[in-house]
Backbone as a printed PyTorch tensor [residue, N CA C, xyz], in Angstrom:
tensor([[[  0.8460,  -1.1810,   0.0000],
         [  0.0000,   0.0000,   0.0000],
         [  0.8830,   1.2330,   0.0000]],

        [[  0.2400,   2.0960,  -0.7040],
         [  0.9960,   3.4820,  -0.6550],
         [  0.1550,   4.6670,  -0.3980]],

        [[  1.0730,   5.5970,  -0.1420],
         [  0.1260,   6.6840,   0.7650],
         [ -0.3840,   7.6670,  -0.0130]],

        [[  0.3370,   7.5590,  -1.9540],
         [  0.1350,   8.2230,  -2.8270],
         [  0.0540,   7.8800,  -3.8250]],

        [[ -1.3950,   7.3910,  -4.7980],
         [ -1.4040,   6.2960,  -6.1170],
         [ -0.4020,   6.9220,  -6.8660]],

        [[  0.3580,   6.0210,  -7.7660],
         [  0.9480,   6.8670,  -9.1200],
         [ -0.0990,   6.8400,  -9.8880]],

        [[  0.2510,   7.8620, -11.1130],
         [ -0.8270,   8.0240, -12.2040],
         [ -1.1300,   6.8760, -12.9960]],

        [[  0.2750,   6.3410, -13.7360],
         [  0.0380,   5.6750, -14.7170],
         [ -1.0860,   4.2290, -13.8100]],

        [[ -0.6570,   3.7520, -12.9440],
         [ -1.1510,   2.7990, -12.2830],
         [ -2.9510,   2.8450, -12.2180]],

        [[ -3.1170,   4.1200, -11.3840],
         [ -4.5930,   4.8740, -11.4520],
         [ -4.7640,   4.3250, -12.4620]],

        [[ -4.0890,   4.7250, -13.6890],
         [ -5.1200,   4.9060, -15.2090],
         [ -5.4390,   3.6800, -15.8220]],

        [[ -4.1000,   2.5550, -15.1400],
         [ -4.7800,   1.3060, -15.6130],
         [ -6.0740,   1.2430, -14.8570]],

        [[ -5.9930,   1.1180, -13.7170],
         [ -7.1170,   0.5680, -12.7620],
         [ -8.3880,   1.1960, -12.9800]],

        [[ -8.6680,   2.4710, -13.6310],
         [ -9.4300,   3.3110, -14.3150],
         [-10.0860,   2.3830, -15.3560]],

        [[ -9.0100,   2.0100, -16.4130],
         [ -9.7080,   1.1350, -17.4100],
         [-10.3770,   0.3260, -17.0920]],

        [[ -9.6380,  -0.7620, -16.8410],
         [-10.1500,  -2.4520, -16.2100],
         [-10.7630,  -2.6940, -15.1670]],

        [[-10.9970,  -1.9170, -14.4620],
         [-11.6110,  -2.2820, -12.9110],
         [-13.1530,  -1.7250, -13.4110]],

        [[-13.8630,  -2.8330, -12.3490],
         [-15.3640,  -2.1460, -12.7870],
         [-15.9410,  -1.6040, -11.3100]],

        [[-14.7150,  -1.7430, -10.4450],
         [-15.5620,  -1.0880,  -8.8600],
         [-13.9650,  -1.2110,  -8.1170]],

        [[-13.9590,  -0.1940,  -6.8640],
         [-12.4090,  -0.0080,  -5.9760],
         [-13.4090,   0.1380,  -5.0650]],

        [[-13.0230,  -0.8600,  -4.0700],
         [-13.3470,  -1.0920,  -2.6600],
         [-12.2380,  -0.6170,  -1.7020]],

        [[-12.9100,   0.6640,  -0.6700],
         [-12.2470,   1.0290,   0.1360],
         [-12.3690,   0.1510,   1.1700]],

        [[-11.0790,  -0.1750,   2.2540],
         [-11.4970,  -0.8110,   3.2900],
         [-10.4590,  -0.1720,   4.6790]],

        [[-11.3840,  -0.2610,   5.3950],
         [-10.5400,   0.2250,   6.8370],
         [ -9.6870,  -0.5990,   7.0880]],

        [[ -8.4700,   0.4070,   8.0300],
         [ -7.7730,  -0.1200,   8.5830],
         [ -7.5730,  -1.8580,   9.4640]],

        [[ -8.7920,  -1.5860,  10.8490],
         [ -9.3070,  -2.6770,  11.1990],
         [ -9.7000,  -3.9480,  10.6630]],

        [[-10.5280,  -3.9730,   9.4470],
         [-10.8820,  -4.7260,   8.3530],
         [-10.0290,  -5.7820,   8.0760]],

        [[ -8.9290,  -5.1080,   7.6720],
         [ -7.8890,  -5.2440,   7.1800],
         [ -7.0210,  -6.1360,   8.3160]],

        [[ -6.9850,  -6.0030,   9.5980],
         [ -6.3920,  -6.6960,  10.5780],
         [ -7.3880,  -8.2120,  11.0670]],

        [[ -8.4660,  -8.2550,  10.4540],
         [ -9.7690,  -8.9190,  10.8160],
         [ -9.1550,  -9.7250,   9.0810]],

        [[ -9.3350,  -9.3980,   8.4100],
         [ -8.5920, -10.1430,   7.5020],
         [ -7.8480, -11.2340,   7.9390]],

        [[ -6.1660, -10.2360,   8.1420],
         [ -5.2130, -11.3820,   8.4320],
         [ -5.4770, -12.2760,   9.7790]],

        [[ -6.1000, -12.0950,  10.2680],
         [ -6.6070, -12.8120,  11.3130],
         [ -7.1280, -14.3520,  10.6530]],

        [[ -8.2550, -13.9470,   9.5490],
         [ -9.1240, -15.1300,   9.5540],
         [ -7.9130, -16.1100,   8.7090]],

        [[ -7.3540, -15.1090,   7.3050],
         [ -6.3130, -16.0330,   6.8140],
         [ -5.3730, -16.4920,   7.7450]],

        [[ -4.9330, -16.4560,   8.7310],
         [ -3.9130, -17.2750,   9.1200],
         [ -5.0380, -18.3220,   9.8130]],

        [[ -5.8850, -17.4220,  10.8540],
         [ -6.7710, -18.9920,  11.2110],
         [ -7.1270, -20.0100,  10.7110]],

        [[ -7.9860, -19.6120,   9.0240],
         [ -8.5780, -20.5760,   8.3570],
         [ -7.2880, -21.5750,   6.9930]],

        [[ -6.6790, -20.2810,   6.8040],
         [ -5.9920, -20.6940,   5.4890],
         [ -4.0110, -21.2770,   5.8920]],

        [[ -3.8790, -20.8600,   6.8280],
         [ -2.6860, -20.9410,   7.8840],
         [ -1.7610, -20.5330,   6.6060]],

        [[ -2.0510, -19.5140,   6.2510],
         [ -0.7850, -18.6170,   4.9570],
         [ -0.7920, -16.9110,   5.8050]],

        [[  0.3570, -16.8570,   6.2520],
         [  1.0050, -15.5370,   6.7670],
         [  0.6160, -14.4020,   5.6830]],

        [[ -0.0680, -13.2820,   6.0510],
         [  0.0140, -12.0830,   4.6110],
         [  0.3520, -10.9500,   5.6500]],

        [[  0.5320,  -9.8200,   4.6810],
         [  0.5020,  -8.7110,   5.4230],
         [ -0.8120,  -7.8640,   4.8820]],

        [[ -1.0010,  -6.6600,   5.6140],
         [ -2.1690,  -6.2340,   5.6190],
         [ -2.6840,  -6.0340,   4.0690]],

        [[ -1.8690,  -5.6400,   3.4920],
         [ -2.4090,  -4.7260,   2.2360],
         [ -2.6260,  -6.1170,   1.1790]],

        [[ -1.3680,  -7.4130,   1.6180],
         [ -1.9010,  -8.7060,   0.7070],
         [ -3.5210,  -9.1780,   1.5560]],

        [[ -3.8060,  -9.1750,   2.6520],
         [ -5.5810,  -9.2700,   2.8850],
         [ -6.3230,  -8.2500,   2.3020]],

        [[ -6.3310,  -7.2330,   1.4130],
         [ -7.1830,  -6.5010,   1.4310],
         [ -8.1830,  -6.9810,   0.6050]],

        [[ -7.7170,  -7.9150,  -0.2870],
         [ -9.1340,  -8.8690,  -1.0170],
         [ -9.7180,  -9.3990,  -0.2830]],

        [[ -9.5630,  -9.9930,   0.9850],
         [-10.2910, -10.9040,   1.9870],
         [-11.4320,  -9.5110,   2.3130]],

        [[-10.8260,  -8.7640,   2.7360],
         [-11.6490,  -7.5810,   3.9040],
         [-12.6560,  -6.9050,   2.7580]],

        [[-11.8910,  -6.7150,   1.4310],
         [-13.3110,  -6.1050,   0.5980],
         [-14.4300,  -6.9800,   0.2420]],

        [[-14.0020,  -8.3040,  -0.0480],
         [-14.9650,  -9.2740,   0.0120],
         [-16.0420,  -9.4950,   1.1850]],

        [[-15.3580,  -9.1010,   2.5310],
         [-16.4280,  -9.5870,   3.6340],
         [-17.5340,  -7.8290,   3.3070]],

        [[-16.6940,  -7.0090,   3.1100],
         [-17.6780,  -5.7390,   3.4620],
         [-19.1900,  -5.9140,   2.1150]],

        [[-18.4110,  -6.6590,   1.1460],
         [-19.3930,  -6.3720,  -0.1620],
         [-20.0030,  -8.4450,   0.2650]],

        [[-19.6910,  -8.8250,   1.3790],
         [-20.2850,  -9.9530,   1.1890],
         [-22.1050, -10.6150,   0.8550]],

        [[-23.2580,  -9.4630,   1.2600],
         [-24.1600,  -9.2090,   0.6900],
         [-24.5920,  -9.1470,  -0.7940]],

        [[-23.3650,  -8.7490,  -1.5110],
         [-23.4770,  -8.6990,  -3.0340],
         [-22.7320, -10.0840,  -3.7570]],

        [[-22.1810, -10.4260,  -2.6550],
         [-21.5110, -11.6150,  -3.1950],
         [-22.0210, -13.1010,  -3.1260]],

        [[-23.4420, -13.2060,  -2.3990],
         [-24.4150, -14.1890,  -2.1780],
         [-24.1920, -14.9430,  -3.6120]],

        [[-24.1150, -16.0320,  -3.7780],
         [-24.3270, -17.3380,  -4.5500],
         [-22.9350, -16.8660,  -6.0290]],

        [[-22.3710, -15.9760,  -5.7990],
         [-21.7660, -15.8980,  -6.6220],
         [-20.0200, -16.2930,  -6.5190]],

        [[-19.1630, -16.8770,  -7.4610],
         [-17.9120, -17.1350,  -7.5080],
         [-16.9480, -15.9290,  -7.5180]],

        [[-16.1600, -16.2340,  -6.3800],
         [-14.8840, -15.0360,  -6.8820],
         [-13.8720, -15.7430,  -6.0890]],

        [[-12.7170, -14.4580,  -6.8600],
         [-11.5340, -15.3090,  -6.6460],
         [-10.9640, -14.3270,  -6.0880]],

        [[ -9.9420, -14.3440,  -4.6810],
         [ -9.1400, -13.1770,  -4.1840],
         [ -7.5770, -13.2930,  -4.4790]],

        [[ -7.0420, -13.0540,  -4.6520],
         [ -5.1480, -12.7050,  -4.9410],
         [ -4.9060, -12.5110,  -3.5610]],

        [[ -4.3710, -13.2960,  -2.8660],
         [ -3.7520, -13.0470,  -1.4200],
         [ -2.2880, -13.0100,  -1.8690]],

        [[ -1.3630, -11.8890,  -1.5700],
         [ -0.0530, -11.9050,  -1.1730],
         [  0.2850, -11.2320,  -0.1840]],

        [[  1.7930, -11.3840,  -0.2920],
         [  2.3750, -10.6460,   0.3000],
         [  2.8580, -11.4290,   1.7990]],

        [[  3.8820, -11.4770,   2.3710],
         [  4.4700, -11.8660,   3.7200],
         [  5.1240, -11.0130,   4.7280]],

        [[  5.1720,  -9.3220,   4.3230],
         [  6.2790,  -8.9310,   4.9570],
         [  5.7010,  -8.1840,   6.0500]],

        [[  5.3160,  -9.0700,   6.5520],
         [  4.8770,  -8.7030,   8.2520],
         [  5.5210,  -8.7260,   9.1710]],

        [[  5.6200,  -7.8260,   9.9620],
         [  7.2700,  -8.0260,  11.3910],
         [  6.4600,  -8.7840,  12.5740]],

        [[  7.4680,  -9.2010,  13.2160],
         [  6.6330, -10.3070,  14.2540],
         [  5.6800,  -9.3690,  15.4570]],

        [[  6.4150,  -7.7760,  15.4930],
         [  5.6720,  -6.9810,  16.5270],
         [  4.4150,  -6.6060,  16.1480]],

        [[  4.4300,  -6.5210,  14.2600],
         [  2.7330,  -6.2290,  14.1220],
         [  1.7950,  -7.0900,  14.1400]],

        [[  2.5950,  -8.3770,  13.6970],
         [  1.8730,  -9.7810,  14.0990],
         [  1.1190,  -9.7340,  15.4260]],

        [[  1.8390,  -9.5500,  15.9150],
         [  1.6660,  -9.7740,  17.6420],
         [  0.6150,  -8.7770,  17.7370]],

        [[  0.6950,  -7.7390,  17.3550],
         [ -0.3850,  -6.3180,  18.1210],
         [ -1.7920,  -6.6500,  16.9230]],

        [[ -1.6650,  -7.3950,  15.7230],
         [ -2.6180,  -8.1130,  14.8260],
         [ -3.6320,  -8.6370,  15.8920]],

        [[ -2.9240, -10.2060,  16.5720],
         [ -3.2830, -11.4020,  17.0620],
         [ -3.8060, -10.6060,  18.3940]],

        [[ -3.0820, -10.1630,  18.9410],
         [ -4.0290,  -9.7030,  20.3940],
         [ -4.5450,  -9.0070,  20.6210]],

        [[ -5.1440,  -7.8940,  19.0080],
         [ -5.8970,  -6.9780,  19.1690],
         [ -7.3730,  -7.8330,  19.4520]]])
């Protein structure tokens, strides 16, 4: 995640995307939570953010197939920790 889109990037995501799901911070920690519980694969926040937009739009997502892109690992063990015992 970055704190400032680049353009060219925007302009793809402009084209091809047909919806950008914002998701909170929290969300996002409720995420990596369930993936390590359910899926036992380590991510860092911004690789859950498909999990967390999926649960918020999970109403629209009733009977239908999708697929999320989970990456990412570079989580430090202190945010882990303040993750897990939040």
């Amino acid at each position: 995640a970055t704190r400032i889109p680049f353009a060219n990037t925007q302009a793809i995501m402009a084209r091809y995307l047909d919806d950008f799901v914002l998701v909170e911070d929290k969300a996002l920690e409720e995420a990596v939570r369930l993936l390590i519980m359910h899926s036992h694969n380590l991510v860092e926040e911004a690789g859950a953010a498909p999990l967390a937009a999926a649960l918020n739009l999970k109403k629209q997502l009733v009977g239908k197939k999708i697929v999320l892109v989970v990456s990412g690992g570079n989580l430090s063990v202190e945010r882990l920790a303040h993750i897990l015992l939040d």
